[in-house]
C-alpha positions as CSV (number, residue, x, y, z in Angstrom):
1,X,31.7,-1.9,-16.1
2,X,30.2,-5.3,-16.5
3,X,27.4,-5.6,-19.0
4,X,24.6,-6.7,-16.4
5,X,22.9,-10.3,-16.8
6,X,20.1,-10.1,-18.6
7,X,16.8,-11.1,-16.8
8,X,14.4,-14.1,-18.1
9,X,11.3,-12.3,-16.9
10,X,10.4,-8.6,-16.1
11,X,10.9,-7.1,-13.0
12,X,7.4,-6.3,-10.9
13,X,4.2,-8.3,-10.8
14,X,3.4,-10.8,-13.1
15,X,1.3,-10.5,-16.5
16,X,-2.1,-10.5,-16.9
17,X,-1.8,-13.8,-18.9
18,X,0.2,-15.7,-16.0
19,X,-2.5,-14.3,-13.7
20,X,-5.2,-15.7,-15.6
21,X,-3.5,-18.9,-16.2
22,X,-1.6,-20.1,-13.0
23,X,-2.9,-17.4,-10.5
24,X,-6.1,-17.6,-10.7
25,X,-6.4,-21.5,-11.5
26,X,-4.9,-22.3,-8.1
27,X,-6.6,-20.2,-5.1
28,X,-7.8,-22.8,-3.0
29,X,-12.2,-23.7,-2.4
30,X,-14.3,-21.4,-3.8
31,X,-16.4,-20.5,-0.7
32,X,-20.0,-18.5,-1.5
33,X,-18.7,-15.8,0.8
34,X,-16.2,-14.2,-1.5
35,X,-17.6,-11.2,-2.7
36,X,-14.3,-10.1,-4.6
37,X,-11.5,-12.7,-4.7
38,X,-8.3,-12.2,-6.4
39,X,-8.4,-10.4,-9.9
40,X,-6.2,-8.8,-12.1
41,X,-5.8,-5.0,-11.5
42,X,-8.0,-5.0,-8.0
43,X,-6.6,-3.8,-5.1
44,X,-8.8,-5.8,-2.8
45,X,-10.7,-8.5,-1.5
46,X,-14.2,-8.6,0.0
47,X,-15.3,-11.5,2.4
48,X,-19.1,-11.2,3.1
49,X,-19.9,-11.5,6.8
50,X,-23.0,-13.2,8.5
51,X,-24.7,-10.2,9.9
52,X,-24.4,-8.4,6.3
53,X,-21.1,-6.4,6.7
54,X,-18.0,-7.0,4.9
55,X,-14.5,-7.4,5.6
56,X,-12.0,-5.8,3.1
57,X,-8.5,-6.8,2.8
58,X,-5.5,-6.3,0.9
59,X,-2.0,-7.2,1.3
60,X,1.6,-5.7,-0.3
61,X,5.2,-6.1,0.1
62,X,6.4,-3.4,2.8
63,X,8.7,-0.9,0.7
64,X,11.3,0.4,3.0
65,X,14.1,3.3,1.2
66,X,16.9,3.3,3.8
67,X,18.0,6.3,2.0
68,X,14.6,8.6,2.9
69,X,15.8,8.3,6.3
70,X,14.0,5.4,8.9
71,X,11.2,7.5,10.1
72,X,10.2,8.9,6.5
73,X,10.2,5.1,5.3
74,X,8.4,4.2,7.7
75,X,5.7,6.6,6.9
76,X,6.3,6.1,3.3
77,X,5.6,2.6,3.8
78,X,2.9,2.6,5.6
79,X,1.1,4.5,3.5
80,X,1.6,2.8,0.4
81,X,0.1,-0.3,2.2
82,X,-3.1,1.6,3.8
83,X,-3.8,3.3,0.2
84,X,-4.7,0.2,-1.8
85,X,-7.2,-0.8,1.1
86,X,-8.9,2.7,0.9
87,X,-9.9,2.4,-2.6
88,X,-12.9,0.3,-1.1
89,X,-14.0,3.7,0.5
90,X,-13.4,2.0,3.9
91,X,-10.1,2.9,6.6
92,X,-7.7,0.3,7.8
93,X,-8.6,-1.6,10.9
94,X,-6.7,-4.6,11.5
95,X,-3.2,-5.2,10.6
96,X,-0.9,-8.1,10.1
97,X,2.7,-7.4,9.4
98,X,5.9,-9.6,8.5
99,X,9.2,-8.3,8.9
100,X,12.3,-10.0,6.8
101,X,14.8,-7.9,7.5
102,X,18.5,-8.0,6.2
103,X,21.0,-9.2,8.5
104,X,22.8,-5.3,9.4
105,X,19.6,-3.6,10.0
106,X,20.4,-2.1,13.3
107,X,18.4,-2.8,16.3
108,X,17.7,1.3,16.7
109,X,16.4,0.9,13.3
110,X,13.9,-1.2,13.6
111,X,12.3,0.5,16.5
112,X,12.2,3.8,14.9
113,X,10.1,2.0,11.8
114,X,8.1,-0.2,14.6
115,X,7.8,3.1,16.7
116,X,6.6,5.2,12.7
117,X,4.3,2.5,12.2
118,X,2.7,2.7,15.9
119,X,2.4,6.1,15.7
120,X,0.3,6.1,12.1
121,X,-2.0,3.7,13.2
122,X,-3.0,5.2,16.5
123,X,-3.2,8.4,13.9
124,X,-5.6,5.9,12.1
125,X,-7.2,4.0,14.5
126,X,-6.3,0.9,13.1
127,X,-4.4,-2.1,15.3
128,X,-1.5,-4.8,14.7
129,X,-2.7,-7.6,15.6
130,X,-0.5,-10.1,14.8
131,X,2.9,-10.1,12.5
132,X,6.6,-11.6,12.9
133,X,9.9,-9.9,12.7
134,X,13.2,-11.6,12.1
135,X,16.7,-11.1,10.0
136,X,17.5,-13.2,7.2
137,X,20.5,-13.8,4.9
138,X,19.5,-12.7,1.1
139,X,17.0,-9.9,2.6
140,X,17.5,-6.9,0.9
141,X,15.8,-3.3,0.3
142,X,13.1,-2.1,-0.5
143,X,11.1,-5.4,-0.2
144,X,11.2,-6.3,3.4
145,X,8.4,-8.3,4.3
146,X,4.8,-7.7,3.8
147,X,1.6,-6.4,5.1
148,X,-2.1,-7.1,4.9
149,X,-4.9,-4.2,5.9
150,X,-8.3,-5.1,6.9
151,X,-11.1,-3.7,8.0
152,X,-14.8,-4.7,8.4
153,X,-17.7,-2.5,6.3
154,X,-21.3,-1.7,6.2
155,X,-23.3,-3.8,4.3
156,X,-23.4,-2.1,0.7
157,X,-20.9,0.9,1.6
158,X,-17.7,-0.4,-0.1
159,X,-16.2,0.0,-3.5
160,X,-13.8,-1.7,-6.0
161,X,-12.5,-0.6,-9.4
162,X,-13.9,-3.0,-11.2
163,X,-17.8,-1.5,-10.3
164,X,-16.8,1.4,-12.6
165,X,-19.1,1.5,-15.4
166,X,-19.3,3.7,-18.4
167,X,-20.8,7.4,-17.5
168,X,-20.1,7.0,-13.8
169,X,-18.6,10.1,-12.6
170,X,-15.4,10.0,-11.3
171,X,-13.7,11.3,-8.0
172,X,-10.1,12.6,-7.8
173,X,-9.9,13.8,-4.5
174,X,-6.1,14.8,-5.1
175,X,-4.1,14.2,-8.4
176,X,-3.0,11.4,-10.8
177,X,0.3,9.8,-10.1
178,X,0.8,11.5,-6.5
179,X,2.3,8.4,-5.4
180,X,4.6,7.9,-8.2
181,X,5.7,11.4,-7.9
182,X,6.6,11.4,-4.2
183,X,9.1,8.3,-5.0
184,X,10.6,9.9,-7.5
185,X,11.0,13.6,-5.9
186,X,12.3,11.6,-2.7
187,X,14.4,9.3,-4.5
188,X,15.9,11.9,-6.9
189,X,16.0,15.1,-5.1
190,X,18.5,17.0,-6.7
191,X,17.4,16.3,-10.1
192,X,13.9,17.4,-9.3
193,X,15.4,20.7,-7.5
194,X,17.1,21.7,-10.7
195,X,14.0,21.4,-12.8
196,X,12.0,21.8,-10.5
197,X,12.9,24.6,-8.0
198,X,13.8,24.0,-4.2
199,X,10.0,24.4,-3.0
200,X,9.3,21.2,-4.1
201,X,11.6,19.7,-2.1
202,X,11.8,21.7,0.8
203,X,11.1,20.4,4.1
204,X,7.1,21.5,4.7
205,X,6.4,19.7,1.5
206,X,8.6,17.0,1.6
207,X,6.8,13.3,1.5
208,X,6.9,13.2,5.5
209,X,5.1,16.2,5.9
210,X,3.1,15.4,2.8
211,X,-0.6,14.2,2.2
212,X,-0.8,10.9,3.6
213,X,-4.5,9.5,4.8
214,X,-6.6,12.6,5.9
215,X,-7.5,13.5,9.6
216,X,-9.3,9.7,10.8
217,X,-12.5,10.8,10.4
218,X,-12.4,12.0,7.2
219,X,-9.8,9.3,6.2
220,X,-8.1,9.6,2.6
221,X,-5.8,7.3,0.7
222,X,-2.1,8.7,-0.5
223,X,-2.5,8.0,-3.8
224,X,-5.9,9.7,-5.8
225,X,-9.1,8.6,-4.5
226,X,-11.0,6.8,-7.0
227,X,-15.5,6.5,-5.5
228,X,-17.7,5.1,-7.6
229,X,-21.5,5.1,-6.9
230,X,-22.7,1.6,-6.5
231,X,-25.8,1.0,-8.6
């Protein structure tokens, strides 16, 4: 086997330092109404609104695994892209999407993610609202597009990271590294099934079936719910 070729940079996002020093230098007019623009480590932005609410946004690649099956990427990846935005405290309400698909994605197959994706927001009550679809040459898996989530917020009733201070208390509403674990039990299911046991992948608790957002009113991301009280 060929010794693979060795990568120039990292694979993932970029450093902090190229954030700081090329990111952030180049992000257009710096309007008054940017609560929270882009930073290092924060999920989302805030844009304040006239009338004193806030719109939240956030916006990540769409991570399709053709090997969970259509319908359970579909879910999967829906769900990675609505729990960043509910780390503000606030539920998806507005939805852009852009599909680039690879060039032997079946027609049947992208219905049954369209169809996934239809289904969780109604679940939601969040709408698509605009987006594109096409196939590409030099698309591949998982990265298939991307996705921004939006949704407007009372004034003074949304969140980021970065209003953690020292002695706040903090809320884990499930447990560390749920998302993490789910790719990995999903992507490696034998291996966890040895260690593991066969509960842990059988079907009732398989990532599908699995804690996603909770019932739309009382909304909660996939991966562990970090609230902060605003002071």
């Amino acid at each position: 086997m060929a010794d693979p070729i060795p990568r120039k940079y990292p694979m993932g996002k970029v450093s902090r330092a190229f954030f700081e020093n090329v990111i952030a230098r180049h992000l257009g007019e710096r309007r008054k109404d940017v609560a929270v623009g882009p930073a290092n480590g924060v999920d989302v932005g805030v844009v304040l609104l006239p009338d004193g609410r806030a719109m939240i946004s956030t916006t990540d690649p769409i991570y399709i695994v053709p090997q969970y099956g259509w319908e359970r990427a579909a879910w999967f990846a829906f769900h990675i892209l609505a729990s960043d935005l509910t780390t503000s405290g606030v539920a998806p309400e507005y939805i852009t999407m852009d599909w680039n698909l690879p060039m032997d994605i079946e027609d049947d197959q992208i219905e049954t993610m369209l169809r996934v994706m239809d289904r969780e927001c109604r679940k939601y009550g969040a709408a698509i609202v605009t987006g594109h679809t096409g196939r590409y040459e030099g698309c591949t898996y998982p990265m298939v597009g991307g996705a921004t989530f939006l949704a407007i917020a009372p004034k003074d009733d949304w969140v980021t990271a970065d209003m953690a201070r020292p002695g706040n208390r903090l809320l884990v509403t499930k447990t560390a590294g749920l998302e993490a674990t789910a790719i990995l039990t999903n992507t490696f299911p034998d291996v966890v099934e040895k260690r593991l046991g066969a509960d842990v992948t059988s079907p009732e608790r398989r990532l599908g079936d699995g804690p996603g957002l909770g019932p739309r009113r009382g909304r909660r991301p996939l991966k562990g719910h970090h609230r902060f009280r605003r002071r």
